[in-house]
SEROGU-44135 format. One record per atom (N, C-alpha, C, O): z, y, x; residue in one letter; residue number from 1. Coordinates in steps of 0.02 Angstrom, whole numbers. Atoms other than C-alpha are relative to their C-alpha. Example, Ala and Ser with C-alpha at 12.3 -4.5 7.8 and 13.67 -1.06 7.14 Angstrom:
# SEROGU-44135
w v u aa i
0 -59 45 A 1
390 -225 615 A 1
0 60 45 A 1
33 59 97 A 1
-3 -59 -42 S 2
357 -53 684 S 2
37 55 -39 S 2
45 110 -14 S 2
END
This chain:
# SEROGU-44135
w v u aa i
0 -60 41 X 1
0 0 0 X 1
0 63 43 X 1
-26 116 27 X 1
6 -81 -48 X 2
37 126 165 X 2
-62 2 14 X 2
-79 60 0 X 2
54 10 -6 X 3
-122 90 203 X 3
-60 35 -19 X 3
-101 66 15 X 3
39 -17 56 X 4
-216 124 42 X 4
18 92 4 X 4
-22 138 11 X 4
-12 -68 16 X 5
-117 285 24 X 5
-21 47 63 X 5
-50 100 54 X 5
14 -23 -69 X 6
-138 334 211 X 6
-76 27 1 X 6
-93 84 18 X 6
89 -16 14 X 7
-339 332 179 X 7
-5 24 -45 X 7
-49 64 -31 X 7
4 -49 65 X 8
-333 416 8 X 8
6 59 26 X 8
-35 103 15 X 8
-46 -72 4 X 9
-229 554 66 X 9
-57 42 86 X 9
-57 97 113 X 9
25 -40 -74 X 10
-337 588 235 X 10
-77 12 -23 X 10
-112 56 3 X 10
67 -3 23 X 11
-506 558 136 X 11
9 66 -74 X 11
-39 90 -103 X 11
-1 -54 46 X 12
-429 693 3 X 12
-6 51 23 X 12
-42 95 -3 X 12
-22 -56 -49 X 13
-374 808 138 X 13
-82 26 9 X 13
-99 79 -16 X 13
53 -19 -21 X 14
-558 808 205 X 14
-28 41 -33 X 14
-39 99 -16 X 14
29 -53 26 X 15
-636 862 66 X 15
15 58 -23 X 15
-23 106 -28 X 15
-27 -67 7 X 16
-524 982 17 X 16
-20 60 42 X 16
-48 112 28 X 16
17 -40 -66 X 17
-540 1060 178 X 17
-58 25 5 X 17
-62 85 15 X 17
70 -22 19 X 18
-732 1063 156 X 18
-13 47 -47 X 18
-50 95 -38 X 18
11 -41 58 X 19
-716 1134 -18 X 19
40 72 15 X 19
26 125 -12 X 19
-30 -78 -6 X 20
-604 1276 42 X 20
-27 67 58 X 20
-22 129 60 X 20
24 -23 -84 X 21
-678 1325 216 X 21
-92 17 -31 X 21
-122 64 -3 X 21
53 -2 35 X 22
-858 1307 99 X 22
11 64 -65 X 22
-20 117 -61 X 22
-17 -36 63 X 23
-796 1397 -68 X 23
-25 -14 -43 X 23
-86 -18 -45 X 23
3 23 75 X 24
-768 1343 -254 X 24
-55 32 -25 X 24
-54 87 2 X 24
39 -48 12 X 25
-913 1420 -328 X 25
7 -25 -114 X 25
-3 10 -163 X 25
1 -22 79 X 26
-886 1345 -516 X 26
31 -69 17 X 26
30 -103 69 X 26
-45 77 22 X 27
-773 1189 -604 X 27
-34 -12 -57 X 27
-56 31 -95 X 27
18 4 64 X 28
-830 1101 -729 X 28
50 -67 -45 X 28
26 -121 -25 X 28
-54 49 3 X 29
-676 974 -821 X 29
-54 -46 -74 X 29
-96 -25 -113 X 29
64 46 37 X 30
-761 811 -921 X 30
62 -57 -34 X 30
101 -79 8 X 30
-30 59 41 X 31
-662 679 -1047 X 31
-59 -57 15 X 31
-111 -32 35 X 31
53 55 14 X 32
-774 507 -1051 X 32
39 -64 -13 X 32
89 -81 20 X 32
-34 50 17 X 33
-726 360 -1131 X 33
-55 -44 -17 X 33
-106 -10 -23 X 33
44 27 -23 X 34
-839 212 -1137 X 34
14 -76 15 X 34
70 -88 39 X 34
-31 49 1 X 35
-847 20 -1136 X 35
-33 -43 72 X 35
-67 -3 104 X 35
-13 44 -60 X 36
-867 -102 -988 X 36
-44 -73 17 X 36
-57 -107 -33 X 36
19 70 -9 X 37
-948 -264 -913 X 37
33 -25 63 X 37
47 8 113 X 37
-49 28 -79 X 38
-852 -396 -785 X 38
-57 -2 26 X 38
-106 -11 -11 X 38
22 11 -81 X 39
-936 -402 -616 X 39
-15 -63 -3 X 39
8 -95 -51 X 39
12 72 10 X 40
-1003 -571 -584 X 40
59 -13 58 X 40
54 -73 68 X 40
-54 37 -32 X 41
-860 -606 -469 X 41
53 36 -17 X 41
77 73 26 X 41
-64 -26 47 X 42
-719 -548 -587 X 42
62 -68 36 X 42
66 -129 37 X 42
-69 67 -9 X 43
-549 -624 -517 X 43
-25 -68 45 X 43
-9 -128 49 X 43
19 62 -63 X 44
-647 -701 -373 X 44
-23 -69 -24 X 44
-15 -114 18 X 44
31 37 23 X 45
-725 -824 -472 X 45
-59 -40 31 X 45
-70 -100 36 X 45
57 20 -56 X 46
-864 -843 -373 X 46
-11 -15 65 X 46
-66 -28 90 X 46
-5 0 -70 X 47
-803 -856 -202 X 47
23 -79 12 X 47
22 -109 65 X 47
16 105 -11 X 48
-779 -1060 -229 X 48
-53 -28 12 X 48
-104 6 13 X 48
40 24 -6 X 49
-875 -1188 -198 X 49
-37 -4 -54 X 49
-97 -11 -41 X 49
36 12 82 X 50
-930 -1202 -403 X 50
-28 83 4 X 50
9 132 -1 X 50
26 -62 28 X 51
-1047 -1054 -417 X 51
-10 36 -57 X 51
-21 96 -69 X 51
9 -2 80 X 52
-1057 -1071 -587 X 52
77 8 -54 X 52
81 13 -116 X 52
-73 -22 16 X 53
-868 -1043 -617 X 53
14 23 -55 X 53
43 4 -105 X 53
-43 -79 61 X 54
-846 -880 -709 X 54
-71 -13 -78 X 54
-64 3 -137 X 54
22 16 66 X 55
-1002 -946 -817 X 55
39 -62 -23 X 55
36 -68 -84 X 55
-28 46 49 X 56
-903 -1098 -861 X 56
74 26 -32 X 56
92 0 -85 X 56
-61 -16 9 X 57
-729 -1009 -875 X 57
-9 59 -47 X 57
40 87 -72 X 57
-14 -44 41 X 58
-791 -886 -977 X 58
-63 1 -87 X 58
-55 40 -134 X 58
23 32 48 X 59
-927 -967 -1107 X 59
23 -2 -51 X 59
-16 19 -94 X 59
-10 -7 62 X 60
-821 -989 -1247 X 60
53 52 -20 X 60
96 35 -60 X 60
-58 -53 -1 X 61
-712 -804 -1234 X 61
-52 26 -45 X 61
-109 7 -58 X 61
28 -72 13 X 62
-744 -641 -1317 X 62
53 33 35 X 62
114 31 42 X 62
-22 -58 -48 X 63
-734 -509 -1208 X 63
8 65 -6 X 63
-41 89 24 X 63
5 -57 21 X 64
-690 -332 -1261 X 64
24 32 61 X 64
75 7 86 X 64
-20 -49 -52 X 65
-679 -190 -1115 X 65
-32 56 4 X 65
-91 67 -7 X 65
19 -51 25 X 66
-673 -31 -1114 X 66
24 42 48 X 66
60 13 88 X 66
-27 -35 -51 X 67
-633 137 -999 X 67
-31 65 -9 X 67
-83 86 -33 X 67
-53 -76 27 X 68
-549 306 -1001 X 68
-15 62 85 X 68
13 48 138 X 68
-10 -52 -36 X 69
-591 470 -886 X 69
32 45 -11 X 69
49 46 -70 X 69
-11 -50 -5 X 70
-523 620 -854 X 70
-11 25 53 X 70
12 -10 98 X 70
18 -21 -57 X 71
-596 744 -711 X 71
-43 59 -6 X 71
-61 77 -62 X 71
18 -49 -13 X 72
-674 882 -653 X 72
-52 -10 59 X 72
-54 -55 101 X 72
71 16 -61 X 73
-838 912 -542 X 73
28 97 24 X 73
41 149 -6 X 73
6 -73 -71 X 74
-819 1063 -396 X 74
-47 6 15 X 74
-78 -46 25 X 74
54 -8 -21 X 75
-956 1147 -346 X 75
-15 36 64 X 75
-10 98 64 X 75
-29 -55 -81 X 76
-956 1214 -157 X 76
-81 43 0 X 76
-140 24 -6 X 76
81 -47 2 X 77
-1082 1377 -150 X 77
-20 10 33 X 77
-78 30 23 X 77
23 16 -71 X 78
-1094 1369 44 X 78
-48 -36 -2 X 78
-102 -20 23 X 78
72 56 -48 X 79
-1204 1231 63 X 79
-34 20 -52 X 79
-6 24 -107 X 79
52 -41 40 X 80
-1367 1310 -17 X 80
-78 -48 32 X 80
-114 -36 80 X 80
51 22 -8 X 81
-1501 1169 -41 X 81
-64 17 -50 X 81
-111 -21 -55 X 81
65 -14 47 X 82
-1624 1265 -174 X 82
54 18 -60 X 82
114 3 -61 X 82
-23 -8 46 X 83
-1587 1329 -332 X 83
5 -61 -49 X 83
46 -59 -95 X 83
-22 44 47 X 84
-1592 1181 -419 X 84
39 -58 28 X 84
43 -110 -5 X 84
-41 58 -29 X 85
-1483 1071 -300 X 85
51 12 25 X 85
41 51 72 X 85
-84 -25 -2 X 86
-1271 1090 -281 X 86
20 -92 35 X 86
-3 -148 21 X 86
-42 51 -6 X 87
-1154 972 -192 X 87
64 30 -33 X 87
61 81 -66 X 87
-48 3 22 X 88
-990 969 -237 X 88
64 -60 -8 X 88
54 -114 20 X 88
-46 46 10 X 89
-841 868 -278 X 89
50 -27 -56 X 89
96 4 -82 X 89
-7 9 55 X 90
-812 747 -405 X 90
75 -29 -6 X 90
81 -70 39 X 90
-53 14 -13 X 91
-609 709 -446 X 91
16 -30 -52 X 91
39 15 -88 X 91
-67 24 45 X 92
-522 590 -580 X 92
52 3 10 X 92
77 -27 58 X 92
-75 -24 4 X 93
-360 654 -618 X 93
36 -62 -43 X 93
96 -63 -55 X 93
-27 71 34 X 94
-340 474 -714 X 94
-66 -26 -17 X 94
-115 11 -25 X 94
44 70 -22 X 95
-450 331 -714 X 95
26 -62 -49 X 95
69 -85 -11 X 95
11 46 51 X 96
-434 202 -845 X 96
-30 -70 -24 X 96
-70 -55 -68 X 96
41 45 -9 X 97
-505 20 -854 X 97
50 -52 -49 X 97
108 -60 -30 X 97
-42 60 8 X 98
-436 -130 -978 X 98
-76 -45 -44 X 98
-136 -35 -57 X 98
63 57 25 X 99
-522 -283 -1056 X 99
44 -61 -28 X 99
100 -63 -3 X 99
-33 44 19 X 100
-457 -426 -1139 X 100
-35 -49 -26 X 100
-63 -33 -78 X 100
7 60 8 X 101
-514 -628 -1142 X 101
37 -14 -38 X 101
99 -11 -35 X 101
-39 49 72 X 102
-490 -715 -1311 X 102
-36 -47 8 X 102
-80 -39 51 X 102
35 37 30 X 103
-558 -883 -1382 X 103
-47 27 -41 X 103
-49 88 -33 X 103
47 -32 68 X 104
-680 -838 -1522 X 104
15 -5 -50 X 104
20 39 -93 X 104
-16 12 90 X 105
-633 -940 -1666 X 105
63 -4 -22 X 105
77 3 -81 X 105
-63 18 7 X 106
-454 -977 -1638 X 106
54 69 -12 X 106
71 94 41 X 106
-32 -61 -35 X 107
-333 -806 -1691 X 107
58 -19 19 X 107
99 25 32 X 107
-70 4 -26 X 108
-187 -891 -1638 X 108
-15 -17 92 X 108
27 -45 128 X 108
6 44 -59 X 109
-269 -930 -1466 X 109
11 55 38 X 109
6 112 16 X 109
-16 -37 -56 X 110
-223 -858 -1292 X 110
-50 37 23 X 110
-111 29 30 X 110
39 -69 10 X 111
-265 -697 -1265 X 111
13 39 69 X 111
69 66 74 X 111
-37 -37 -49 X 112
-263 -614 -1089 X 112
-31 54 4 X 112
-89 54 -15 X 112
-7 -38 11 X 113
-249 -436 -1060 X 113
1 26 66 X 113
52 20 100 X 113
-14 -25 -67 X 114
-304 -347 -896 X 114
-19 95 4 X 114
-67 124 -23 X 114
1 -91 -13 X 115
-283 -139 -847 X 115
22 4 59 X 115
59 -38 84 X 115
-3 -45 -36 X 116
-292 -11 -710 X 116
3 55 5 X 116
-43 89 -18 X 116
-7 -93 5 X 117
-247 157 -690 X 117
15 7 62 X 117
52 -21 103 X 117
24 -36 -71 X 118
-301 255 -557 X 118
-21 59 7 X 118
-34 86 -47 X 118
42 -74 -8 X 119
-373 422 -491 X 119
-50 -21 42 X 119
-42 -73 74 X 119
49 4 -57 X 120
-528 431 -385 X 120
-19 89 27 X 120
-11 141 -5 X 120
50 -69 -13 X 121
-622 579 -284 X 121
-41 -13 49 X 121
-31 -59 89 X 121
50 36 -50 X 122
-762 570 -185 X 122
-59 83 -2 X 122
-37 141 -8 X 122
37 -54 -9 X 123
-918 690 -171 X 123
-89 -17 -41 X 123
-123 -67 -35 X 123
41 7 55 X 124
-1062 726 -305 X 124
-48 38 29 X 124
-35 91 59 X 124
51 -42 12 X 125
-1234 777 -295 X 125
-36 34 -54 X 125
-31 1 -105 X 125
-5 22 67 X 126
-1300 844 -424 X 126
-106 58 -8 X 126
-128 108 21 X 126
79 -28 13 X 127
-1505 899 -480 X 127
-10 35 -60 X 127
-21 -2 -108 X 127
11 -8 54 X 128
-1527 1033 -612 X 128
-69 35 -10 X 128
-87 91 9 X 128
65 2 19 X 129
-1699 1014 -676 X 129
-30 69 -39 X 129
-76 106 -21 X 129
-15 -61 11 X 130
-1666 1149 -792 X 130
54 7 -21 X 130
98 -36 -23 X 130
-83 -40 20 X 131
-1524 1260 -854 X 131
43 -34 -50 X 131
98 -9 -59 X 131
-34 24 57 X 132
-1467 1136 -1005 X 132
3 -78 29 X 132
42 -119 5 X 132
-7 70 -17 X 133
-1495 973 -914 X 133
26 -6 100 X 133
6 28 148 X 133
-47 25 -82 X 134
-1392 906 -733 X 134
-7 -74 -12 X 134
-7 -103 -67 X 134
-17 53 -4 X 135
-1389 746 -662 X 135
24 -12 60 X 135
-2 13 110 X 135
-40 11 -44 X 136
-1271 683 -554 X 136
1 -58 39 X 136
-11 -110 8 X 136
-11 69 -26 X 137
-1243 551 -407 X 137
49 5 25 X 137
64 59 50 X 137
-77 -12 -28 X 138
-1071 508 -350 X 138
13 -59 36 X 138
-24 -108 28 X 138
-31 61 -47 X 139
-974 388 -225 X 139
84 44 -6 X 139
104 96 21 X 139
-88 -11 -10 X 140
-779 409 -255 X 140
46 -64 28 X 140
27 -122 23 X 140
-51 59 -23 X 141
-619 305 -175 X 141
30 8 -57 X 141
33 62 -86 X 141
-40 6 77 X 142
-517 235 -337 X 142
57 -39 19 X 142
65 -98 3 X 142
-90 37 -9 X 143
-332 193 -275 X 143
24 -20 -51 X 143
20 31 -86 X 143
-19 28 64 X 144
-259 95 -432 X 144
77 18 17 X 144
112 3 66 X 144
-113 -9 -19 X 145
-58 154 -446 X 145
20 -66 -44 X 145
68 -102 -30 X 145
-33 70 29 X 146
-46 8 -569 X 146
-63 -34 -32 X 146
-111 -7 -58 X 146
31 44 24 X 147
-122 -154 -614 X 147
20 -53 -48 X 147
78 -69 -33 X 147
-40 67 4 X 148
-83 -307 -716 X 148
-42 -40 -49 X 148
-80 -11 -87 X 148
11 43 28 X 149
-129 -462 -793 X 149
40 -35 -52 X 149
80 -72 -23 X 149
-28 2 15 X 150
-53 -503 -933 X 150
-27 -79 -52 X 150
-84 -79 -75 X 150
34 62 38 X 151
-80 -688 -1031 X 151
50 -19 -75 X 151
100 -53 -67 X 151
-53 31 45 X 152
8 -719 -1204 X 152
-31 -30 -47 X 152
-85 -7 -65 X 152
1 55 46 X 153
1 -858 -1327 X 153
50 -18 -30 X 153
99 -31 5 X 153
-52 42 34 X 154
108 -924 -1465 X 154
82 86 -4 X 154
143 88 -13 X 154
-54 -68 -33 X 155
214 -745 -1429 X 155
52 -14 36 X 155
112 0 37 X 155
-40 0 -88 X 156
259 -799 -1270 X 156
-47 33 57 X 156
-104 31 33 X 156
-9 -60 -45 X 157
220 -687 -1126 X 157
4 -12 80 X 157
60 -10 106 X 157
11 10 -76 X 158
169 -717 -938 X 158
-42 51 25 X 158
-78 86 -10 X 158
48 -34 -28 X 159
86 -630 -808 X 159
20 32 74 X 159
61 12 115 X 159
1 -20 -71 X 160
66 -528 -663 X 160
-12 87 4 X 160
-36 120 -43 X 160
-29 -68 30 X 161
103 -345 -625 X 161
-22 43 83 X 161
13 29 132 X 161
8 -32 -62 X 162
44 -245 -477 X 162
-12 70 19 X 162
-40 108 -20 X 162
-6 -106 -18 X 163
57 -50 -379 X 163
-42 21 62 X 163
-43 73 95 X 163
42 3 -51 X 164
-69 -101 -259 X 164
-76 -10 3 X 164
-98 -66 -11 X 164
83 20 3 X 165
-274 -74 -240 X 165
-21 36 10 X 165
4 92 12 X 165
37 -34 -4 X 166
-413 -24 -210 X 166
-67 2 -15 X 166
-99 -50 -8 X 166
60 13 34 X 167
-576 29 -283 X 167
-44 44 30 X 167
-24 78 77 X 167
46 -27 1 X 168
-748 107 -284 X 168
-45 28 -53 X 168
-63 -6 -101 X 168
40 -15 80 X 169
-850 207 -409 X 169
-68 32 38 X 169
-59 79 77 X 169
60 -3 -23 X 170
-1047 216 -358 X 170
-36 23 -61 X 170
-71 -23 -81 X 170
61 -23 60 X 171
-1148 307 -509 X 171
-13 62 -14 X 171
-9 110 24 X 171
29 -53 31 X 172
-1207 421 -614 X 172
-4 54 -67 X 172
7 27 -121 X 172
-38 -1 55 X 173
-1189 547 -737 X 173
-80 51 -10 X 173
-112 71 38 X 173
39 -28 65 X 174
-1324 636 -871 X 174
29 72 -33 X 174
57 64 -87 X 174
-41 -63 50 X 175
-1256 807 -940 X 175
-73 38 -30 X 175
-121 66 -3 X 175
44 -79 43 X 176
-1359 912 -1062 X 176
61 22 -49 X 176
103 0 -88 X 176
-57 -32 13 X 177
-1268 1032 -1092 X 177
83 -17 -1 X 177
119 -16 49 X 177
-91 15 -16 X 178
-1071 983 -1152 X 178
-20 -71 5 X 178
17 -100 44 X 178
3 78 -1 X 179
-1138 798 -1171 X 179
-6 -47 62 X 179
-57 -44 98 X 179
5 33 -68 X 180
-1111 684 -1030 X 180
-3 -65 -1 X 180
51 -92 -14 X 180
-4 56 -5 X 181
-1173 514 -1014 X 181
15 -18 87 X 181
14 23 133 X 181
-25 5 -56 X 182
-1118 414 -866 X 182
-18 -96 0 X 182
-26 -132 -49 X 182
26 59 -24 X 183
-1163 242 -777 X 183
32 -9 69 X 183
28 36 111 X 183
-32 21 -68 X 184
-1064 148 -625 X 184
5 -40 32 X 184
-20 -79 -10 X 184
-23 70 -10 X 185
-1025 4 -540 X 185
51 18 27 X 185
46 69 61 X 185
-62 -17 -15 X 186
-831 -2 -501 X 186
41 -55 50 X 186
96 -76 34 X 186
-13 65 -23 X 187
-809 -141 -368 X 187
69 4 34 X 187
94 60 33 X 187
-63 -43 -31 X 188
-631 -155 -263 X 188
43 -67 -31 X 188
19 -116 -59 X 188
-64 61 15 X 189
-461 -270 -295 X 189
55 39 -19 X 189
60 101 -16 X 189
-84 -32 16 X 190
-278 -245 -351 X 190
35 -78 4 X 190
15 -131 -19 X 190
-34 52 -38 X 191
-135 -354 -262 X 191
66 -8 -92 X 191
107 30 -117 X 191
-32 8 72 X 192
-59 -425 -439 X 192
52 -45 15 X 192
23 -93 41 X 192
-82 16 7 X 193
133 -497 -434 X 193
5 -32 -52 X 193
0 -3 -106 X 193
-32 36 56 X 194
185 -650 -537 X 194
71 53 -11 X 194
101 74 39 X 194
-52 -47 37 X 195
324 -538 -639 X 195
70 -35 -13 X 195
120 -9 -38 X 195
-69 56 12 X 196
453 -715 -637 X 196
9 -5 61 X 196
67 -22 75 X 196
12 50 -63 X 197
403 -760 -453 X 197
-9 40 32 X 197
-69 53 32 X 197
37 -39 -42 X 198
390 -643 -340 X 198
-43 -1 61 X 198
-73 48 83 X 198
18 61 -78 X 199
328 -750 -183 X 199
-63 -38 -31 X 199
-97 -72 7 X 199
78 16 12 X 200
167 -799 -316 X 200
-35 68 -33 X 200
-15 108 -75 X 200
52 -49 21 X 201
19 -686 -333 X 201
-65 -47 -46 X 201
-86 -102 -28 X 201
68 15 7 X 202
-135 -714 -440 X 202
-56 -12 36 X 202
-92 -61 27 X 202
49 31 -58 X 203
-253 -700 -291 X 203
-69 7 -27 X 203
-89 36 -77 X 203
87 27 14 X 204
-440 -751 -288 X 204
23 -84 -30 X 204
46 -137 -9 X 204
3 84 40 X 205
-441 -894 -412 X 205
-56 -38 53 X 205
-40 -81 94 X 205
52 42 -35 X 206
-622 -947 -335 X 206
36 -31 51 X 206
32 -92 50 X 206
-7 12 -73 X 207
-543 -966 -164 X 207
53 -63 11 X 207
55 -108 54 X 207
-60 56 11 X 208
-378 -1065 -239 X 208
-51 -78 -12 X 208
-29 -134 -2 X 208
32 71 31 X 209
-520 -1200 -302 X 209
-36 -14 54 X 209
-76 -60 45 X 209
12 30 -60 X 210
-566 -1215 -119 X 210
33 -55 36 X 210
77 -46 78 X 210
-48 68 -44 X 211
-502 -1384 -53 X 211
20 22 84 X 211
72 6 112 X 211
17 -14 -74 X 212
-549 -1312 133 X 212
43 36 20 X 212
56 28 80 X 212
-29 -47 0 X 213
-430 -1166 112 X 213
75 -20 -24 X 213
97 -36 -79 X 213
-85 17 20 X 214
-230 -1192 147 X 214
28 41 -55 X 214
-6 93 -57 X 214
-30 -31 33 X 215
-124 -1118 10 X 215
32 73 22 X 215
37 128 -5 X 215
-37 -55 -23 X 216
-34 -1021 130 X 216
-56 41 40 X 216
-33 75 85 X 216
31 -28 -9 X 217
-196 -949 170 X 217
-46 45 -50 X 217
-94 82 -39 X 217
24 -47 80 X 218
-238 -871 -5 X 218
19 53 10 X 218
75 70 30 X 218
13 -81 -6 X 219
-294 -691 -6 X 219
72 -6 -76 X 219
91 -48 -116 X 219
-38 -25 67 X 220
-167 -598 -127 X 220
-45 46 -46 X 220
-31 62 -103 X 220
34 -54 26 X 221
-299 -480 -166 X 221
-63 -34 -51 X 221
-110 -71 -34 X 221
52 9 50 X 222
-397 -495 -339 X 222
-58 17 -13 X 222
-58 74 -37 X 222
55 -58 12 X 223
-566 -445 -360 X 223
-4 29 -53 X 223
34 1 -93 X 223
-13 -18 55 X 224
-589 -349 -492 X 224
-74 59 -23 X 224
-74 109 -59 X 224
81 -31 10 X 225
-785 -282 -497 X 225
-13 7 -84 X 225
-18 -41 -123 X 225
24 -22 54 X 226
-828 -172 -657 X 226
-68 35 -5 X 226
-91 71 39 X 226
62 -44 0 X 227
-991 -108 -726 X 227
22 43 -53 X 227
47 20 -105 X 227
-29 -53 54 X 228
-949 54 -822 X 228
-40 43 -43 X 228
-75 84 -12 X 228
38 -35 33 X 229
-1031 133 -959 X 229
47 66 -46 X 229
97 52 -79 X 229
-47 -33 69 X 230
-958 287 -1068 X 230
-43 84 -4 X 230
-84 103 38 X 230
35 -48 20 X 231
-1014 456 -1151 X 231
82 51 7 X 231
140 31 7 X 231
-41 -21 27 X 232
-921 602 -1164 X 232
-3 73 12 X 232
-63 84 20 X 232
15 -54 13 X 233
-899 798 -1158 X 233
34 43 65 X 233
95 35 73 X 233
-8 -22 -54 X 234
-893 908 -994 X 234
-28 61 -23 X 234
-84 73 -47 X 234
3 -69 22 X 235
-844 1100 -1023 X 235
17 37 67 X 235
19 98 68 X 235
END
């Protein structure tokens, strides 16, 4: 976790430093909310020998997921590439991600329940074609302050609970005018804590279904690859 925070806080510093030594030239703050697809190696699924894993483990679920912005885009007025081209810097002030595996037909059947909350910032380009339409490209770091996995059935109650991760947000965003569509891929892990056990982690499932691989050589770290979709309104 010193780690994670250690590189956040020196990769925040930077740009700050850029944006101040450059100068703010406009803010613009954006809501987006928006629903989700797993990664094909969700929960390390794929990193076994069965390639076909996360299609057999997840065949007969329904999958609902969904995810929550809040942020602001900076615009530095120093760097002067044309009138129609701005860098700047893009910041979630909260970050948002959950999803939840059911059965289909069964409603009494086990139901698990996974979220992240996080901030990211990173640095945006952005192309305005004309005065009512922008489009944006971004790369942000997405530190997760909390994670967890949560599995209940029968209303009983297991799971796993974690204050450790790290992510990536690679996309794109659409504005005409206040309307903002947005597109991402969100790849990255969070170190998740049995919540009875403290000495077991969730881990890379794939890697546990490795015969080749000692126990006491299991990553703690989950994958946790999202594709992100959401709309929403940037004033």
């Amino acid at each position: 976790m010193k780690k994670i925070l250690f590189t956040t806080l020196c990769f925040c510093l930077a740009l700050l430093s850029v944006a101040q030594e450059q100068g703010i030239d406009s803010k613009k703050t954006y809501l987006k909310i928006g629903m989700s697809s797993l990664g094909a190696n969700i929960f390390g699924l794929n990193d076994g020998p069965d390639k076909n894993m996360k299609k057999k483990a997840f065949e007969d679920l329904k999958i609902n997921a969904y995810n929550f912005e809040f942020g602001s885009l900076y615009g530095i007025n120093m760097i002067e590439l044309g009138d129609q081209f701005q860098v700047g810097i893009d910041v979630n002030y909260l970050t948002v991600n959950f999803f939840q595996l059911a059965e289909e037909d069964e409603t009494d059947a086990e139901k698990v329940s996974n979220f992240a909350i996080g901030s990211a910032i990173g640095p945006v380009f952005t192309y305005a074609p004309t005065n009512s339409i922008e489009l944006d490209a971004f790369f942000k770091v997405n530190p997760t302050w909390i994670a967890g996995n949560i599995d209940s059935s029968n209303d009983q109650k297991y799971g796993y609970l974690g204050f450790e991760g790290m992510k990536y947000k690679i996309g794109f965003n659409a504005r005409f005018d206040i309307l903002m569509l947005s597109a991402e891929f969100n790849p990255g892990y969070a170190v998740l804590q049995d919540w009875d056990y403290s000495d077991e982690y969730l881990g890379n499932i794939g890697e546990q279904d490795d015969k080749s691989i000692p126990s006491d050589e299991w990553s703690k770290k989950t994958p946790t690859p999202l594709f992100n979709f959401s709309i929403g309104l940037c004033f």
